[in-house]
C-alpha positions in Angstrom: -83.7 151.0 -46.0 -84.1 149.4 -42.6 -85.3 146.2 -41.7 -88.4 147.3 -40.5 -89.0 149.1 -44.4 -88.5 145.9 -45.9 -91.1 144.4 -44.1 -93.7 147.0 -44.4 -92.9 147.2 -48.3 -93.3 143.2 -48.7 -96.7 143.3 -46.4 -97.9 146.2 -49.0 -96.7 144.2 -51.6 -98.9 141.2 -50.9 -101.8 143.3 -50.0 -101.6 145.0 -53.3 -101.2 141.7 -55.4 -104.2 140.6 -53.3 -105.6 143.8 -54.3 -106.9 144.5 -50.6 -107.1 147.7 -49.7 -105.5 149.0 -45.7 -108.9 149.5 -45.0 -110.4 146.2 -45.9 -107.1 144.4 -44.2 -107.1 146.4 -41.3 -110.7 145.5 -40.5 -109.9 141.6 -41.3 -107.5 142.0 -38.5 -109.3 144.3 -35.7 -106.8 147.2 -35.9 -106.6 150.3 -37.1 -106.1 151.6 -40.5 -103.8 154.3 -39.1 -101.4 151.7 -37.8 -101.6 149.0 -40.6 -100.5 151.9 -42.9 -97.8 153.1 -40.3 -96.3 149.3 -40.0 -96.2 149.8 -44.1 -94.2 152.3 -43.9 -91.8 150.7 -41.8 -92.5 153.4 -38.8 -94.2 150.8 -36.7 -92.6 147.8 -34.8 -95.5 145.6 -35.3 -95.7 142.3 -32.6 -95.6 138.8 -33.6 -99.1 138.2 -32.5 -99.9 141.3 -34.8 -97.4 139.5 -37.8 -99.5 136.7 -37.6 -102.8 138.6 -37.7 -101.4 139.5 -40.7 -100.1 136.2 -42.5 -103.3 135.3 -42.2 -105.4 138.3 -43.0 -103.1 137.8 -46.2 -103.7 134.3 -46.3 -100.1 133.7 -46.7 -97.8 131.8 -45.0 -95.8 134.1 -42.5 -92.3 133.4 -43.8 -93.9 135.0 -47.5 -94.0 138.2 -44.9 -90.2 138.2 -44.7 -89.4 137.1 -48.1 -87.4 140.1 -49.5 -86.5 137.9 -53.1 -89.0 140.5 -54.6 -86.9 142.8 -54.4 -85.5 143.7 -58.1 -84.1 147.6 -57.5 -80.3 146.3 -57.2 -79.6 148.7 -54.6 -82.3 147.9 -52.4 -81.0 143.8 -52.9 -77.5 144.9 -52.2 -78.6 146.8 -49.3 -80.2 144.3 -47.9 -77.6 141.5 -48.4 -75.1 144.7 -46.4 -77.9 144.3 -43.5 -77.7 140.3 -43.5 -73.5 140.3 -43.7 -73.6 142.6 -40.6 -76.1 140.3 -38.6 -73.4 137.3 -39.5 -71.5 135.9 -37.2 -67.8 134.6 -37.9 -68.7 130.9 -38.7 -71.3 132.3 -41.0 -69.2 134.9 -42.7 -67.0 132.0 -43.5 -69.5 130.0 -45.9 -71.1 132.9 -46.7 -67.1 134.2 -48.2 -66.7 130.8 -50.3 -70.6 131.0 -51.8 -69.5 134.5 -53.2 -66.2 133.4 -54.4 -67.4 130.3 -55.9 -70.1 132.4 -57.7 -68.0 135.1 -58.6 -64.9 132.9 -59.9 
């Protein structure tokens, strides 16, 4: 699952808990249904401007929009933690080795 997935799935996520439907949200935020459901489905690059619509359309803030600690499938977690370690860069794959072996040990 790309990054782009993993957005989409949290945005449905916190339209569903809402319990707002695409329809309802897209018209909140002057777009169309069509692409609100596309950008769910992580085949949509939505803009910032168009992230923001959304956080607050949601009426969250928009970090809870990139807050993946929902996700509880452990292969979609480990995935993602894969993603994050190849984004790292050397200083960061450094603290990010002793966290895990402290944990681990």
């Amino acid at each position: 699952m790309d990054i782009k997935q993993m957005i989409g799935r949290r945005i449905k996520e916190i339209r569903a808990k809402k319990r707002i439907s695409q329809e309802r949200l897209a018209e909140r935020m002057d777009i169309n249904p069509k692409y609100l459901s596309s950008i769910e489905r992580g085949k949509e690059n939505p803009t910032l401007n168009t992230l923001i619509k959304l956080s607050e359309s949601l009426e969250v803030d928009l970090s809870e929009i990139f807050s993946f600690v929902q996700i509880e499938d452990p292969a979609k977690r480990k995935s993602f933690i894969i993603f994050l370690l190849d984004k790292a860069n050397s200083e960061q794959l450094k603290i990010i080795f002793k966290i895990i072996s402290a944990i681990i040990h």
